[in-house]
C-alpha positions as a LaTeX table, in Angstrom:
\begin{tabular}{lrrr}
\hline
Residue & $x$ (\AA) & $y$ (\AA) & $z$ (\AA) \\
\hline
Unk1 & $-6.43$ & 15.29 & $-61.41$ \\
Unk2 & $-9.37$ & 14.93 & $-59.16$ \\
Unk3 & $-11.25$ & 17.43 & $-57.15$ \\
Unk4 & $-10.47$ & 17.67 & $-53.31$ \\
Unk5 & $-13.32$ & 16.51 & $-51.13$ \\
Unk6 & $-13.12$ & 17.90 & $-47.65$ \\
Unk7 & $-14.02$ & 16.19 & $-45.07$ \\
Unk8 & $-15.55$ & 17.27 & $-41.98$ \\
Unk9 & $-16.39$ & 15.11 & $-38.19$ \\
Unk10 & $-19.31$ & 13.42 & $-38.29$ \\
Unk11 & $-22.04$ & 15.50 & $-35.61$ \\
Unk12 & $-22.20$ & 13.80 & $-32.63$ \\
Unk13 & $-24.79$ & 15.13 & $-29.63$ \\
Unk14 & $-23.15$ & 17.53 & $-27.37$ \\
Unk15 & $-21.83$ & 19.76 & $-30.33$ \\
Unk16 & $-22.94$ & 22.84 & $-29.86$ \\
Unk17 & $-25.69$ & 22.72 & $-32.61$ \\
Unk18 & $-27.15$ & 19.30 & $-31.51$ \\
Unk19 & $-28.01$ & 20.14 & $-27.58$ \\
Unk20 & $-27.53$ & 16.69 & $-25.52$ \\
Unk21 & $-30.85$ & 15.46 & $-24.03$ \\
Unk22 & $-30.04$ & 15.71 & $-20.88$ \\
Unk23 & $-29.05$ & 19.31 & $-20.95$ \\
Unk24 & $-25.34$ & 19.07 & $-19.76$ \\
Unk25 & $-22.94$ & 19.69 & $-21.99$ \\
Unk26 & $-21.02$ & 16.61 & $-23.87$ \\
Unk27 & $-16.96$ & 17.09 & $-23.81$ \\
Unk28 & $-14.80$ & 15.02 & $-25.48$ \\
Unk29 & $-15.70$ & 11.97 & $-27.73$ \\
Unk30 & $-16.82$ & 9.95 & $-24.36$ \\
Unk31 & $-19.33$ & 12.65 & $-23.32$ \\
Unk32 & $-20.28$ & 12.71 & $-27.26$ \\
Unk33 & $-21.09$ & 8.74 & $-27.33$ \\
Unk34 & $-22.64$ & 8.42 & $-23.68$ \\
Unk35 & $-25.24$ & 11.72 & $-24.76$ \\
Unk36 & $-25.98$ & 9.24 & $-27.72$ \\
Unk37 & $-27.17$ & 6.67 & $-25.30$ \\
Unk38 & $-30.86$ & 6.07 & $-25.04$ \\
Unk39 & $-31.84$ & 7.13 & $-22.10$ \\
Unk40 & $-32.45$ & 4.51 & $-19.72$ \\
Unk41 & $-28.80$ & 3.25 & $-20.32$ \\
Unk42 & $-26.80$ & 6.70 & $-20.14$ \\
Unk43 & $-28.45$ & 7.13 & $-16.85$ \\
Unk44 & $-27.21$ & 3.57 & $-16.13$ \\
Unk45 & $-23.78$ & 4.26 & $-17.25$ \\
Unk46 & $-23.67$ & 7.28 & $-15.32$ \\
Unk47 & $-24.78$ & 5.62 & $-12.44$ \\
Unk48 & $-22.47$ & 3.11 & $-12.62$ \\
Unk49 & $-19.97$ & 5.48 & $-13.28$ \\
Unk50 & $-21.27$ & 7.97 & $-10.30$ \\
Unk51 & $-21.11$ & 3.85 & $-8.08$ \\
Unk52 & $-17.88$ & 3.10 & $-8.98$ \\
Unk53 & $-16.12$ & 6.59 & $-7.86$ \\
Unk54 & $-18.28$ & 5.44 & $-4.08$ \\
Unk55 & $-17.15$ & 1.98 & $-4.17$ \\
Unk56 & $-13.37$ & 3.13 & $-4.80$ \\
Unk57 & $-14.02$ & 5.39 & $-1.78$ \\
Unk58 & $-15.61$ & 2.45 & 0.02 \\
Unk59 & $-13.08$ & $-0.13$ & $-0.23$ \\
Unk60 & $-10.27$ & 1.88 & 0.35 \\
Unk61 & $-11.93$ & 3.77 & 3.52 \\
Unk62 & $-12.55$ & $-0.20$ & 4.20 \\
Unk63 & $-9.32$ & $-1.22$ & 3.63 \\
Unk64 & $-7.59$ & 1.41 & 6.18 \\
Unk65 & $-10.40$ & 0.82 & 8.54 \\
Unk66 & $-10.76$ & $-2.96$ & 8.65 \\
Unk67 & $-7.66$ & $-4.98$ & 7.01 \\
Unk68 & $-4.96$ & $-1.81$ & 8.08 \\
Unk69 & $-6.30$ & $-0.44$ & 11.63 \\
Unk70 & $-8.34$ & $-3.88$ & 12.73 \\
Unk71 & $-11.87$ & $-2.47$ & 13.09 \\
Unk72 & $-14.36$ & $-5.24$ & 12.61 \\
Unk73 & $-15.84$ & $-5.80$ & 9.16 \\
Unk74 & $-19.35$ & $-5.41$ & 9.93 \\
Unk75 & $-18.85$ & $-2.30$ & 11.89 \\
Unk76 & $-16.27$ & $-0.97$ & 8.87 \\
Unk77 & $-18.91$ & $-1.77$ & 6.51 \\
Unk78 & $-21.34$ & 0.50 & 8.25 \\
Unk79 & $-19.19$ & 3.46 & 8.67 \\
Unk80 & $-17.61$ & 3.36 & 5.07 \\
Unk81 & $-21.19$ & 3.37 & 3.86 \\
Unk82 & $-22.34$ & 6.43 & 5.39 \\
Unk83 & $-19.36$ & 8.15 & 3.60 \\
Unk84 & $-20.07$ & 6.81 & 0.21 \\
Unk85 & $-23.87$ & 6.87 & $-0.03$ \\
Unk86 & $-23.82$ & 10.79 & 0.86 \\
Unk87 & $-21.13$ & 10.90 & $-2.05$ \\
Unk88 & $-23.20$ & 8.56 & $-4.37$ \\
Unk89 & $-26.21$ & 10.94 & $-3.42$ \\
Unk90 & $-24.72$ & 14.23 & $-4.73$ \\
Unk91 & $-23.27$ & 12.71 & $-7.67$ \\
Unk92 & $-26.69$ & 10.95 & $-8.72$ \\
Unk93 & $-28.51$ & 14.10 & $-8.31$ \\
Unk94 & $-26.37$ & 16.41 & $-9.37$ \\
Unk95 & $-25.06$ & 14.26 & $-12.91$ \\
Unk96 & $-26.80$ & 10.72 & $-13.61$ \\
Unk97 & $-30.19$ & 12.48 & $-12.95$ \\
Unk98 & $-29.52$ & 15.90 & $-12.83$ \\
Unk99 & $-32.29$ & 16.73 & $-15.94$ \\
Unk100 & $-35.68$ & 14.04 & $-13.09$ \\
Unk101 & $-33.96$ & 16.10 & $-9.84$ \\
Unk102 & $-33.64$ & 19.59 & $-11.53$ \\
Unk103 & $-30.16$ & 19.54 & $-10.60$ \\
Unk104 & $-30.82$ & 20.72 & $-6.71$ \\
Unk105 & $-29.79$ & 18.96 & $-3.84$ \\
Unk106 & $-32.78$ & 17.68 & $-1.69$ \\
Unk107 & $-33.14$ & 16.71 & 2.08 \\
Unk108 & $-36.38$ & 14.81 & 0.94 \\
Unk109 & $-34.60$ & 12.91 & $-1.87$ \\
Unk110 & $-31.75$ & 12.09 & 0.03 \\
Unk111 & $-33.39$ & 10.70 & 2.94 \\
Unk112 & $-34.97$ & 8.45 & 0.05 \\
Unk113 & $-31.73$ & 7.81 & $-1.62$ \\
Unk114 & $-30.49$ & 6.51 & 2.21 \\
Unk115 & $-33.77$ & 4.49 & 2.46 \\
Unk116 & $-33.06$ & 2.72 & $-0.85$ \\
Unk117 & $-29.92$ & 2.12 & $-0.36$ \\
Unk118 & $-30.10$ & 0.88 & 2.93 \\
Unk119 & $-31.64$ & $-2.20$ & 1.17 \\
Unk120 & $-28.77$ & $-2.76$ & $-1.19$ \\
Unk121 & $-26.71$ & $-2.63$ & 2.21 \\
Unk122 & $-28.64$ & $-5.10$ & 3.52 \\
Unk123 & $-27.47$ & $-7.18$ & 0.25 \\
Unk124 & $-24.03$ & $-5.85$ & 0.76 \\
Unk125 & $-24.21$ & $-7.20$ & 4.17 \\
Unk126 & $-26.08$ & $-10.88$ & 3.49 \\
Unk127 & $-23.13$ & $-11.21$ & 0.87 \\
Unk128 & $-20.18$ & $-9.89$ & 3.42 \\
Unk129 & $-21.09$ & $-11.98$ & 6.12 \\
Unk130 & $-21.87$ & $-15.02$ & 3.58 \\
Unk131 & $-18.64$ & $-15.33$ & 1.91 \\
Unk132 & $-16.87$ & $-14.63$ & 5.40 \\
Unk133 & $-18.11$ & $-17.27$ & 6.97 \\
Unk134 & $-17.99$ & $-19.77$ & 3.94 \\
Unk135 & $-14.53$ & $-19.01$ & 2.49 \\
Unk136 & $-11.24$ & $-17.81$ & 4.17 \\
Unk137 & $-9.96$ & $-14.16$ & 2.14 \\
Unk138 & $-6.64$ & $-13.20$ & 2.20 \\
Unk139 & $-8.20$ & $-9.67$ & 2.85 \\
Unk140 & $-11.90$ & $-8.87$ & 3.76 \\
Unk141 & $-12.22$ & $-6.13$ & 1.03 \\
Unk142 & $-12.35$ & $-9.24$ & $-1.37$ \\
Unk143 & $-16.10$ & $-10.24$ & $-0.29$ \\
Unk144 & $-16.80$ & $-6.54$ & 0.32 \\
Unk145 & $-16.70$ & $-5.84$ & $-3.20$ \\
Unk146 & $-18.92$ & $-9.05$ & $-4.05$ \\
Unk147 & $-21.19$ & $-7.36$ & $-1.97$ \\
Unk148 & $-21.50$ & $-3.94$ & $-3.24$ \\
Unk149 & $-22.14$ & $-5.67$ & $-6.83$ \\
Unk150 & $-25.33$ & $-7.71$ & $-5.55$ \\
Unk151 & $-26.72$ & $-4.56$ & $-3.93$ \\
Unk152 & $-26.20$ & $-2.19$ & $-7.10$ \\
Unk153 & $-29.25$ & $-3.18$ & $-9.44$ \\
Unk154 & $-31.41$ & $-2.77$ & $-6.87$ \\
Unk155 & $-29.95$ & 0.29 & $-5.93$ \\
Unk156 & $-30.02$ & 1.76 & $-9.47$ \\
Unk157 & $-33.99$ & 0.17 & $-10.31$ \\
Unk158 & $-35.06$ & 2.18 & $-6.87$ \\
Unk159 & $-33.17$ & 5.30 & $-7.88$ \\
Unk160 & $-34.34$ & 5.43 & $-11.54$ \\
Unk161 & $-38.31$ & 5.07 & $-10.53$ \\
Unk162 & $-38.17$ & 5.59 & $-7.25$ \\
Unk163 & $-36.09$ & 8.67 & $-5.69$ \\
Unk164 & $-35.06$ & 10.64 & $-9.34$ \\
Unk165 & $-38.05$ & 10.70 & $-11.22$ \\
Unk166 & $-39.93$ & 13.39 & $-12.73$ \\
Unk167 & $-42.61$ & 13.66 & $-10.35$ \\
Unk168 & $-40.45$ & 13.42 & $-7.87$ \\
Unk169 & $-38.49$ & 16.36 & $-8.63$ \\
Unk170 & $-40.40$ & 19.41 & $-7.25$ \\
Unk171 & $-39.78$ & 17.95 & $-3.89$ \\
\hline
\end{tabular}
């Protein structure tokens, strides 16, 4: 008969011996694999991540606004962004770059965050009013979302060396 081996889990980053490099705690095998990440591409997946919660709240704010209660697109498109990018702001600063913004909410950084991402609405917008005028949508939330994709590269590039980087994060 042979011995018995025991096996134990492989250590992943985020156990509690190996700290994860961004200095929040990784639960669950998810957080275990995204602290394994280089760098550059966690903070991408957790901006992406930290995107896709605002564009959820953007289309469906758009949805009620524009397709349910009749308000014009351009004009819905406006007001739903002011409710995501303050939501996209706190969750960018506070997870996907908590470790470049020291984890603090900043009037200085936001107002950057706003400026940024005023470009990728401008994107957003080109691409709205684009499809709009060259296709016919069942529902207006359709070219919305093509929209918010060509704006969010830009919007990540500006945030990554722009707004949350380490130099930046006394302010």
């Amino acid at each position: 008969m042979g011995a018995r081996v025991e096996c134990q889990p492989p250590k992943w980053p985020g156990d509690p011996k190996i700290p994860d490099p961004d200095g929040i705690p990784a639960r669950g095998a998810l957080g275990r694999r995204l602290a394994a990440l280089p760098p550059a591409l966690r903070q991408l997946v957790r901006f992406a991540a930290a995107g896709g919660l605002g564009t959820v709240t953007n289309l469906a704010l758009f949805f009620v606004l524009v397709d349910f209660a009749g308000m014009a697109p351009l004009l819905g498109m406006l007001l739903c962004f002011a409710v995501a990018v303050t939501q996209n702001y706190v969750l960018n600063e506070l997870w996907t770059f908590a470790m470049e913004a020291a984890g603090k909410i900043s009037l200085h950084r936001y107002g950057r965050f706003v400026a940024a991402s005023l470009v990728g609405l401008a994107i957003n917008a080109a691409v709205l009013a684009g499809l709009l005028a060259a296709f016919a949508f069942p529902y207006a939330v359709i070219p919305q979302a093509a929209g918010i994709a060509a704006g969010m590269l830009f919007n990540f590039v500006a945030s990554r060396w722009f707004i949350f980087n380490r130099g930046e994060a006394r302010r």
